[in-house]
C-alpha positions in Angstrom: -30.3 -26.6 15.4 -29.3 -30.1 16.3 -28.2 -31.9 19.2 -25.4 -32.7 17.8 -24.6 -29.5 16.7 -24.7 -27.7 20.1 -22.5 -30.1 21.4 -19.7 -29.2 18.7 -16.4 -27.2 19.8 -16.8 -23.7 18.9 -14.4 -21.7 17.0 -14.2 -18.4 17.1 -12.0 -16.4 14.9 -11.4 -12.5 14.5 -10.1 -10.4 11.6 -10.1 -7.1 11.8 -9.2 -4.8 8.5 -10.1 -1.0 8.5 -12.3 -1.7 6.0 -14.5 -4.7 6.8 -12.6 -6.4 3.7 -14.4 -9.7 4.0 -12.4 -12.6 5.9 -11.8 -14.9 3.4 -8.5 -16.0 5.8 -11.5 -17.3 8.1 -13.5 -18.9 4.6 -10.1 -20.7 3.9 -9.4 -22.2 7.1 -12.8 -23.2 7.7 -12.9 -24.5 4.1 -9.9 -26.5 4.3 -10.4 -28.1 8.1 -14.2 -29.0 6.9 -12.9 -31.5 4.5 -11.2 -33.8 7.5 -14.3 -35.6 8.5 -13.3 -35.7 12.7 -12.4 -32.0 12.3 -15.7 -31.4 10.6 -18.3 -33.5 13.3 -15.9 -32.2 16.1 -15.9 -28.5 15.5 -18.4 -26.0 14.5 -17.1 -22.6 13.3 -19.0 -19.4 14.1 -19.6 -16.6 12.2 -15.9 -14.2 12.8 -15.4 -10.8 13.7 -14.5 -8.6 10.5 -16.4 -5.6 10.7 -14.2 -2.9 12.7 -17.2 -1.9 15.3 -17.0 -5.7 16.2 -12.9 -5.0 17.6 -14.2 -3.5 21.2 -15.3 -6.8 22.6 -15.3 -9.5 20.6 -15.5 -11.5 23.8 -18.6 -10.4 24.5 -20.5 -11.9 21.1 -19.0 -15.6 22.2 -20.9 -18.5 23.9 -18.4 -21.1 25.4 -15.3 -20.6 22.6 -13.0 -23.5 22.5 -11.3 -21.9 20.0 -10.2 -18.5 19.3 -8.1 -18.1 16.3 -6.4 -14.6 15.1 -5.2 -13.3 11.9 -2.7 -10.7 12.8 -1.0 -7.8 10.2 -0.8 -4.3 11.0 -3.9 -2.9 11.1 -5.3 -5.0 13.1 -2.6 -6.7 15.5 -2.8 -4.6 18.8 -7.2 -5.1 18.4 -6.2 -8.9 18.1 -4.1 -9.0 21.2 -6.8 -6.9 23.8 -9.2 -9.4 22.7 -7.0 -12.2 23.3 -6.8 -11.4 26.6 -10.3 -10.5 27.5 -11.2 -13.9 25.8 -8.6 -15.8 28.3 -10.0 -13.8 31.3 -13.6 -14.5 30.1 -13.1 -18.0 29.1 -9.4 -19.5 30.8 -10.3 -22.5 29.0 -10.6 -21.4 25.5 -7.4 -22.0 23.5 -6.1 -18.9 21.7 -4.0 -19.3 17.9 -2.4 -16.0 16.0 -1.3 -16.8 12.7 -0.3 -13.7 9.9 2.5 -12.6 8.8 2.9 -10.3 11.8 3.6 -13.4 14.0 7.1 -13.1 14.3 8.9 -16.4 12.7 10.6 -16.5 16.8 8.4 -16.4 18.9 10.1 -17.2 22.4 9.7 -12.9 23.2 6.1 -12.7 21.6 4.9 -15.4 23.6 6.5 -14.3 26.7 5.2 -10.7 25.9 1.8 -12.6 25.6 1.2 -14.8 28.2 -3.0 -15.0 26.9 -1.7 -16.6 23.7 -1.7 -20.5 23.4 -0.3 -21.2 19.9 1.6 -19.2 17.4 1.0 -20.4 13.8 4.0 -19.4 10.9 3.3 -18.5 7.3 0.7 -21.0 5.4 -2.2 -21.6 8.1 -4.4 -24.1 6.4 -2.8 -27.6 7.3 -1.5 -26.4 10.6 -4.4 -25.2 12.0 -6.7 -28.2 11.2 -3.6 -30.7 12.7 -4.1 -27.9 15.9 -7.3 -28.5 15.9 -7.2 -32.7 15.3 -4.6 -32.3 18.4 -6.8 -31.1 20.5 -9.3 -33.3 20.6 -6.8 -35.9 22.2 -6.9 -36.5 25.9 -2.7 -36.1 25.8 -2.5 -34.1 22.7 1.2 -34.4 20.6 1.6 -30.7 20.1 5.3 -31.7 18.7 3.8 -33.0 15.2 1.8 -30.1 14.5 3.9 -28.4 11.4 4.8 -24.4 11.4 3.9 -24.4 15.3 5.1 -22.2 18.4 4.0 -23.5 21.6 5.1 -24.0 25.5 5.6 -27.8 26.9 4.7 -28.4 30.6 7.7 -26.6 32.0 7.0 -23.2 29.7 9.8 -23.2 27.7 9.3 -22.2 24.4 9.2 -24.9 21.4 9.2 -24.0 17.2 8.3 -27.0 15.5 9.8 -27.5 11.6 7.7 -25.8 8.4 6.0 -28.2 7.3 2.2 -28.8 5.9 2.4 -26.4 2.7 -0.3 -26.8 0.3 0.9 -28.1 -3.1 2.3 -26.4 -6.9 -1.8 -26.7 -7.5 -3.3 -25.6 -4.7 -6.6 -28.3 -4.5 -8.4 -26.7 -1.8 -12.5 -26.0 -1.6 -13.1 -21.8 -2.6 -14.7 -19.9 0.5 -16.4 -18.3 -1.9 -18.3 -20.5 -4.1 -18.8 -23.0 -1.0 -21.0 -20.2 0.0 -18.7 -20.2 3.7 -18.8 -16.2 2.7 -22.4 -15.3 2.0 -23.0 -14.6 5.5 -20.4 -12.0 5.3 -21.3 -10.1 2.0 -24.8 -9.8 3.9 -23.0 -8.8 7.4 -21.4 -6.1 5.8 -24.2 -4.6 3.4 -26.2 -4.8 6.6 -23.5 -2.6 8.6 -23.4 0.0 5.6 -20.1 -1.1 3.6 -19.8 -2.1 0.1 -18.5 -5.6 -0.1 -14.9 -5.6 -0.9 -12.7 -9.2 -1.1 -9.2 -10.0 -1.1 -8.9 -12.9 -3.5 -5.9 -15.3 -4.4 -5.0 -16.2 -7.6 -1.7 -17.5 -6.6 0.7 -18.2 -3.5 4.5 -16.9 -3.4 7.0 -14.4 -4.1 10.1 -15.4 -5.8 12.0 -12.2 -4.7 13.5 -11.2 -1.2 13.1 -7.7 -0.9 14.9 -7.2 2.6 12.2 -4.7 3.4 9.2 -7.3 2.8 7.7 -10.1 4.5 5.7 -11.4 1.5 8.8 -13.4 0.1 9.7 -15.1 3.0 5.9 -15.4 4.4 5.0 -17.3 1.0 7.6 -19.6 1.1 8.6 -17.9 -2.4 7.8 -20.5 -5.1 4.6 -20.1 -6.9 1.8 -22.0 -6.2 -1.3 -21.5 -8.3 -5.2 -22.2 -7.9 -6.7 -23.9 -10.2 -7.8 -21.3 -13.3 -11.7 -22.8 -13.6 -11.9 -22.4 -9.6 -11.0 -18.6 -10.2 -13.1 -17.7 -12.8 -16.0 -18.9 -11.2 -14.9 -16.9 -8.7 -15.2 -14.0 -10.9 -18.7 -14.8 -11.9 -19.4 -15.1 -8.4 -18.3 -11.5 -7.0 -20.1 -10.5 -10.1 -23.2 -11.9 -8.5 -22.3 -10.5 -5.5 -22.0 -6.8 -6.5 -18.6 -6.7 -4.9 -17.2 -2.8 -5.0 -13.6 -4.0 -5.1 -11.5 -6.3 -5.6 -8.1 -6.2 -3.4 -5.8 -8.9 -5.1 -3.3 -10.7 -2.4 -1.2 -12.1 -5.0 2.5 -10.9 -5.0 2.9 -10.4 -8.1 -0.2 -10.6 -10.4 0.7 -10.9 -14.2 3.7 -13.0 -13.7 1.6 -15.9 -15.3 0.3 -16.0 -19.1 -3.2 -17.2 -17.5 -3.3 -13.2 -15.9 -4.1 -11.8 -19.1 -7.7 -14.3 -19.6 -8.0 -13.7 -15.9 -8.3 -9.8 -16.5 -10.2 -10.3 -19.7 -13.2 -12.1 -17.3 -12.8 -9.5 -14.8 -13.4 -6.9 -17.2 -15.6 -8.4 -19.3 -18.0 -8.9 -16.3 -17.4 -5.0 -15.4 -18.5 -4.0 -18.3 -21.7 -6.2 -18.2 -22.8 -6.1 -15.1 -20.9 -2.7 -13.7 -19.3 -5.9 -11.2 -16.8 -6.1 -9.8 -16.3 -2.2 -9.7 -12.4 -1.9 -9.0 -9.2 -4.2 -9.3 -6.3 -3.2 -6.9 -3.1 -5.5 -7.0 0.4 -5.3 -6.8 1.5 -6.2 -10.3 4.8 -8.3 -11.0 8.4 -6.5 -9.9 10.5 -7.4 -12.6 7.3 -6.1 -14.9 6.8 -7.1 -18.7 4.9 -6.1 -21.6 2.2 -8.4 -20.1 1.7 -5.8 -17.5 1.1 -3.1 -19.7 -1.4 -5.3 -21.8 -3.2 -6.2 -18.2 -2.9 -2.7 -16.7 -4.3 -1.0 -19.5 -7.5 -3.7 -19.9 -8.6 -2.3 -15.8 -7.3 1.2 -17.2 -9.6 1.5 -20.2 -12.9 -0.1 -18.1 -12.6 2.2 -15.7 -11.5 -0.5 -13.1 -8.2 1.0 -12.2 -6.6 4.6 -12.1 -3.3 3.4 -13.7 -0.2 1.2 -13.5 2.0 0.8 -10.7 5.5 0.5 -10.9 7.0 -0.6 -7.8 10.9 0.6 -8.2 11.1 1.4 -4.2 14.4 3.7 -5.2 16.1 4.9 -7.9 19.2 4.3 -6.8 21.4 1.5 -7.9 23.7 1.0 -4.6 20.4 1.4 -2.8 18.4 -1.5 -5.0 21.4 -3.8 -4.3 21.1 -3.4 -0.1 17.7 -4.2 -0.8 17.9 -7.2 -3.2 16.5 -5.7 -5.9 19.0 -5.3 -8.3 17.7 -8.2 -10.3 14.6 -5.5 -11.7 17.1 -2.9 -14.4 16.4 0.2 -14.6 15.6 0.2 -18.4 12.8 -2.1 -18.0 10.8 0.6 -16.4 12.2 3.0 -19.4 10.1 0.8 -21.3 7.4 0.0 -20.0 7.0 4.0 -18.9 7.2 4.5 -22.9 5.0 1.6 -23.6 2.3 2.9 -20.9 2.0 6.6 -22.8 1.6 4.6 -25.7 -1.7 2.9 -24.6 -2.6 6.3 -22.6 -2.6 4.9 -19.3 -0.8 6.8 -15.9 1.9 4.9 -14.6 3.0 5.5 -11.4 5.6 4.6 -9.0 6.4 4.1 -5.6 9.4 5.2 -3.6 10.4 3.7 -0.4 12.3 7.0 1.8 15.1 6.6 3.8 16.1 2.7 3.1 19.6 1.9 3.8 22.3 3.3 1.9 19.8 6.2 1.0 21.0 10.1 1.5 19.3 13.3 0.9 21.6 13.5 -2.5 21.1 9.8 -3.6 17.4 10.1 -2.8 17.0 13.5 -4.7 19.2 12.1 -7.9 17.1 9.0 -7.9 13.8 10.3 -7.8 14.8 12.4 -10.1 16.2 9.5 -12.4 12.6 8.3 -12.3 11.2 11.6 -14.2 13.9 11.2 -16.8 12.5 7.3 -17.1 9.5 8.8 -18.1 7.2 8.1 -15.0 5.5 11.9 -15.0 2.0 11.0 -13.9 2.9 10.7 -10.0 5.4 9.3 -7.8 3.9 8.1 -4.7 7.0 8.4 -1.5 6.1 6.3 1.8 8.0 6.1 5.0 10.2 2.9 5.8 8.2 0.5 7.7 10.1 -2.6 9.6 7.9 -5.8 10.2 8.5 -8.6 12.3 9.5 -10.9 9.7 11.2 -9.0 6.9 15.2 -8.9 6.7 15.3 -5.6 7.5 13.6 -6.3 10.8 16.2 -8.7 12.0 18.8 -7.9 15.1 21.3 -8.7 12.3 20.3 -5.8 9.8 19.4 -3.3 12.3 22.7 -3.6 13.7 24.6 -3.9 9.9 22.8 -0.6 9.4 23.1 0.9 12.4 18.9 1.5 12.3 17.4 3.7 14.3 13.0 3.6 14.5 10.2 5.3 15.7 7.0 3.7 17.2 4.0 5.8 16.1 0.5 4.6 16.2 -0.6 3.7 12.4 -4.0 6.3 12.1 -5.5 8.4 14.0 -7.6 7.4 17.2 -6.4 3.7 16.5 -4.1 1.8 18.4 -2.3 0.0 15.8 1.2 0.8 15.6 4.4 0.9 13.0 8.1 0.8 13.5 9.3 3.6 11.5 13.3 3.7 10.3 14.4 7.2 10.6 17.9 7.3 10.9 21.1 4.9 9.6 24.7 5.0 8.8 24.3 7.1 6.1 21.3 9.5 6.9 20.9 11.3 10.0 17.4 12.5 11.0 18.4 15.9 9.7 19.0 14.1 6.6 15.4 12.5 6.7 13.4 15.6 7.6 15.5 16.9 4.1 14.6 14.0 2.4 10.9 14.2 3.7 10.9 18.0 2.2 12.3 17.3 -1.0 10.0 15.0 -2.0 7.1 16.9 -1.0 8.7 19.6 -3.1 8.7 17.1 -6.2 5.7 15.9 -5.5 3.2 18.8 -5.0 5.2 20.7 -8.3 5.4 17.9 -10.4 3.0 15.4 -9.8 0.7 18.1 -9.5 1.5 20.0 -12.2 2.2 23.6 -10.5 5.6 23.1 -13.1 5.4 19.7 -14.4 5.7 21.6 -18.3 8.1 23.9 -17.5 10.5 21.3 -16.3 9.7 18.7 -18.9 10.4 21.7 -21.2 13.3 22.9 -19.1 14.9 19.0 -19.4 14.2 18.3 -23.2 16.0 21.5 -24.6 18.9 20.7 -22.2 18.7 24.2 -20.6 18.2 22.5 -17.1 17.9 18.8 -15.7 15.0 17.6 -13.5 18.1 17.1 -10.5 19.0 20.6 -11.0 16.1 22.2 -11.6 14.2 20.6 -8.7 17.0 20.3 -6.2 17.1 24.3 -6.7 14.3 24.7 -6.0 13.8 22.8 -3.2 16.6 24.4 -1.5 15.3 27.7 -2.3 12.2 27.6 -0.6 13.6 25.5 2.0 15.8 28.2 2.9 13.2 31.1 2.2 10.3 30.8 4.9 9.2 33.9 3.2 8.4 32.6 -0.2 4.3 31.1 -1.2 6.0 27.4 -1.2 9.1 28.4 1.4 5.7 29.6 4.0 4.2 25.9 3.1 7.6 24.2 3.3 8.4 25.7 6.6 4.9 24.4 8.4 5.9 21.2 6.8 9.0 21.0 8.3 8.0 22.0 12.1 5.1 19.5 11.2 8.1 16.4 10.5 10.0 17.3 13.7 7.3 17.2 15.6 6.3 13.9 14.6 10.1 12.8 15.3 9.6 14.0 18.8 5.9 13.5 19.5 4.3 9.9 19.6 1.1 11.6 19.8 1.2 12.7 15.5 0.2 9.3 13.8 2.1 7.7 11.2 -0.8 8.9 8.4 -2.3 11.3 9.6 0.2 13.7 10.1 -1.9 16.8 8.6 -4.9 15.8 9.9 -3.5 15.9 13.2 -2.6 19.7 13.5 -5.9 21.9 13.8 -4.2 25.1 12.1 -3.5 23.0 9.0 -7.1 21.5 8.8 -8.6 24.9 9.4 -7.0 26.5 6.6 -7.6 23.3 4.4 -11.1 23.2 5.2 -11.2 26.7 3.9 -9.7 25.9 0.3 -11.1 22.5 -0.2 -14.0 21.5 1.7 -14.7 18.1 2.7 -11.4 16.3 2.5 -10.3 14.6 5.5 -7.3 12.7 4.8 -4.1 15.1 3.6 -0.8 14.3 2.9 2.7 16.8 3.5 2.6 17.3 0.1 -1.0 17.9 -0.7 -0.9 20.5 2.0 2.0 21.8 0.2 -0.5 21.9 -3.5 -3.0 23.7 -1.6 -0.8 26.3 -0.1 0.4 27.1 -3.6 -2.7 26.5 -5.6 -4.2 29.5 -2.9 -1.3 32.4 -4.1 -0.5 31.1 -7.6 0.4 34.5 -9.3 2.3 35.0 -6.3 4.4 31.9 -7.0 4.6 32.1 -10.5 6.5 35.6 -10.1 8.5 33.9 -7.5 9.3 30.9 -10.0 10.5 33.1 -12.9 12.4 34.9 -10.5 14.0 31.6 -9.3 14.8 30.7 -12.7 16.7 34.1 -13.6 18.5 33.5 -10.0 19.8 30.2 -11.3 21.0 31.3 -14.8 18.0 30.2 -16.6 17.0 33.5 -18.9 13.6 34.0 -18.8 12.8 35.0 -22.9 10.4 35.2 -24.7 9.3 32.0 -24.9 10.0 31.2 -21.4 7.8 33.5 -20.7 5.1 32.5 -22.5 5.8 28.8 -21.3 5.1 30.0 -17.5 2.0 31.7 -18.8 0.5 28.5 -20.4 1.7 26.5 -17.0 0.1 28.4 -15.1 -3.0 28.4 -17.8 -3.1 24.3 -16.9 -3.9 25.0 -12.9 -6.9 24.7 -12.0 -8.0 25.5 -8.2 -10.9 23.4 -7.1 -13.4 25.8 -7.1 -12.9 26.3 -10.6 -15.3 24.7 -13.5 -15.3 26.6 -16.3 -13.1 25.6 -19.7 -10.8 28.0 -20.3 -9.4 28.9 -24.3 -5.9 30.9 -24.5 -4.2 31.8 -27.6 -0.2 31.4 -27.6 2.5 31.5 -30.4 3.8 28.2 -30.0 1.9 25.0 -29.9 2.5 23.9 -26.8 -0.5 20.9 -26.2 1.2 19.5 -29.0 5.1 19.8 -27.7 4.0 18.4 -24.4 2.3 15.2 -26.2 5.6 14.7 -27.8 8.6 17.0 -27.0 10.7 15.1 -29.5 9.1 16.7 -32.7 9.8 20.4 -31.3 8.2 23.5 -30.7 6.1 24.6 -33.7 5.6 28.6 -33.8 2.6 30.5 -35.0 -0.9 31.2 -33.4 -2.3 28.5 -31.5 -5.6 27.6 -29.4 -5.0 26.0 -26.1 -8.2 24.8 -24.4 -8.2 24.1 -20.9 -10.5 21.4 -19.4 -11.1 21.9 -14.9 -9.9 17.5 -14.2 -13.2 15.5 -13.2 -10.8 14.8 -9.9 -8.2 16.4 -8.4 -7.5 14.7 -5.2 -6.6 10.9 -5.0 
């Protein structure tokens, strides 16, 4: 080591994930600022922090910092602010930047919350920070042309400086990654026992303004693409590298024709090399055929479980509070039909409790998703509200009449989410409800305890997914005394105790209740990480004749007559189940050909003797 090197400015910089996903926001600055000449003799940057044993005291791995930069999001914002402030008691001189999306876009309250942090940087960080850092070296430093920049003048008041310093439509910066900036960290984290997983780029913006996102309005919204040579290097690269995963940051990955080549590299390298191993992204909202041909390329390799379709609601009144009415409903028809066709799962998500939302609109709308023909799983999460998403504002919280909950984000963490649980149209009654149903939908549908039976039920018009589902739901809602009702009901006190209690984490719920893990850990050893509705699967899957007699007698109660065939249907549903203790194939005879209604229920039942064979799934827990 030189002279001339010791003597450089050191930058620190922490990024904590819960997953040591490698810190390619640290690669990027570092890659960008290097290419000023005075940044690059006047500053040296240090390895950063990204592994999550590193978050306890980061201060205590620095030497003389004069820089300590912070990426802050979710998981990692609370860990960013305790070591901001042991860094400023350790080292008063160092100066401390956040940048992130959770850096709220005013920052007068954050900074006066967080008297340890210098400089607040908004949205892109790359030109900002190196003008920060070119400021600094001045004896009387012009903080007032630095672009995107929070800071206090000489008598503390708080000044936001104009956006400003966004990298252009073609984004001509050096890659992190084949700079070799990030080798150090694919051998830091191999060397702490992870498998190297990235978050990689392929393009900047959102064009749509979801009111409960900060991705829109973090990106600056129009699209902004790296250059296509740069990334498939890339590609090569992580193949080199053995990465596990690849986490794709883009917004909307296929929205561009280049996508398609893009996931022809990736997979042609999987299937190679074995590298990389998976590809998670969020794929474009107002999704085209393009996704289908991209989602089924990961699909096939093995590189993806399925397709993603991110509707948030199935309710139109709902998708318009939220800005999303621009994404109809028939596109996901489509593309739900065009999915089965090429034999890949689609899935959706589901957003609970967004404004507008009731227990009847959320029931009818999830149930308008089935009749889309999204069957393979519907995946519900909670409404979060972050700093710089519309929904987060003064202005929508009061429109809305919101009402939150702070709960930390996992267990034994201290991260933290602002959960909505109450607005002008849904009391917290209404959400517990809401909560219940959709486990209800989930763990019998999505899990197949009745999946057939109320695909069957729906296609010969003898009962709708609403009413069939909503029935049922209320039923064991209402009967604590039923197999589902007894799961339901543990659920439920479950819900309002993490209403009440801010010691039951956000995910977690389950795991945090030693009754529920005990009799978990019974049934299905070895899982840690349970969801409401999984508990509610498990419950079931543990008394199945039980609530198969308890189903048909549901279905008399509600006028559907259990007949001959009916009867035989419930007999070759509950043929489907398998526990997870069970391996062996099972072969049942029936006299209808069920396998083949089920592949397509518009060519009829066909009657006469029929095999059904029975394969135990390779995985039955995601």
């Amino acid at each position: 080591m030189t002279a001339t090197t010791l003597l450089k400015r050191r930058i620190y910089m922490s990024v904590f994930s819960r997953s040591a996903y490698l810190p390619v926001v640290w690669g990027a600055l570092r890659a960008y600022a290097e290419t000023q000449p005075d940044i690059a003799d006047a500053y040296r940057f240090e390895e950063p922090f990204f592994l999550p044993e590193q978050a306890a005291d980061p201060a205590a791995r620095m030497e003389d910092p004069a820089v300590f930069a912070m990426s802050c999001y979710l998981w990692n914002f609370n860990k960013n602010m305790a070591a901001c402030r042991q860094v400023k008691e350790r080292f008063p001189d160092a100066v401390t930047v956040v940048g992130g999306p959770h850096v709220p876009d005013d920052a007068t309250e954050f900074l006066a919350a967080h008297p340890y942090v210098d400089f607040a940087i908004h949205k892109e960080g790359e030109v900002p920070f190196a003008e920060l850092l070119r400021a600094l070296l001045t004896d009387a430093p012009d903080f007032a042309a630095v672009p995107s920049l929070s800071w206090r003048d000489s008598d503390g008041t708080v000044r936001r400086n104009p956006l400003g310093g966004q990298l252009p439509r073609d984004i001509d910066v050096p890659s992190p990654w084949l700079s070799g900036l990030m080798d150090p960290s694919f051998d830091a984290a191999r060397a702490a026992g992870y498998l190297p997983t990235v978050l990689w780029e392929t393009n900047r913006g959102c064009p749509y303004s979801c009111t409960f996102c900060d991705w829109g309005s973090n990106t600056l919204s129009k699209i902004r693409k790296f250059d296509e040579e740069r990334l498939h290097a890339e590609i090569d690269h992580f193949s080199r590298q053995e990465v596990a995963a690849i986490l794709c940051c883009d917004a909307n990955f296929g929205i561009l024709p280049r996508d398609v080549a893009l996931a022809d590299h990736l997979v042609a390298n999987h299937q190679q090399s074995g590298f990389p191993g998976k590809f998670v992204t969020s794929y474009a909202k107002n999704a085209s055929d393009r996704i289908v041909q991209i989602s089924s390329k990961f699909v096939k390799a093995g590189m993806s479980n399925g397709a993603i379709l991110a509707m948030q609601t199935g309710t139109a009144d709902v998708l318009e509070q939220i800005r999303r009415s621009n994404m109809p409903a028939k596109n996901y028809e489509k593309l739900a039909a065009r999915f089965k066709e090429e034999g890949v799962e689609a899935y959706t998500e589901v957003i609970l409790g967004l404004p507008h939302e009731t227990p009847e609109t959320f029931a009818r709308g999830l149930c308008r998703i089935l009749e889309m023909g999204v069957q393979d799983d519907i995946m519900i999460y909670e409404c979060c509200l972050l700093p710089n998403s519309e929904m987060g504002s003064a202005a929508h919280r009061e429109k809305y009449s919101l009402k939150t909950i702070t709960r930390t984000y996992l267990p034994d963490d201290i991260e933290q989410v602002e959960v909505l649980v109450e607005h002008s149209t849904m009391s917290r009654q209404d959400w517990v409800n809401m909560y219940l149903f959709g486990a209800v939908l989930q763990s019998m549908h999505n899990r197949g305890l009745t999946r057939q039976l109320a695909v069957y039920l729906h296609t010969e018009e003898l009962m709708g997914y609403e009413d069939f589902y909503r029935s049922l739901a209320d039923a064991v809602i209402g009967d604590p005394t039923a197999v589902l009702g007894e799961a339901i009901d543990r659920a439920r006190t479950l819900l309002w105790d993490y209403l009440n209690s801010p010691d039951i984490p956000n995910e977690g719920k389950v795991a945090s209740q030693p009754d529920m893990m005990e009799r978990l850990a019974a049934w299905v050893p070895g899982k840690d990480s349970w969801l409401i509705y999984e508990w509610c699967w498990a419950y079931v899957q543990n008394e199945l004749d039980r609530f198969y007699r308890e189903l048909r007698a549901h279905l008399e109660s509600v006028g559907v007559k259990c007949d001959e065939r009916l009867e035989e249907l419930l007999r070759y549903q509950q043929a489907r189940v398998f526990t997870v203790a069970d391996t062996d194939t099972r072969v049942e005879l029936f006299n209808h050909d069920w396998t083949a209604y089920f592949r397509d229920p518009s060519a009829g039942l066909k009657p006469g003797v029929h095999i059904a064979r029975f394969e135990a799934p390779a995985a039955r827990l995601r």
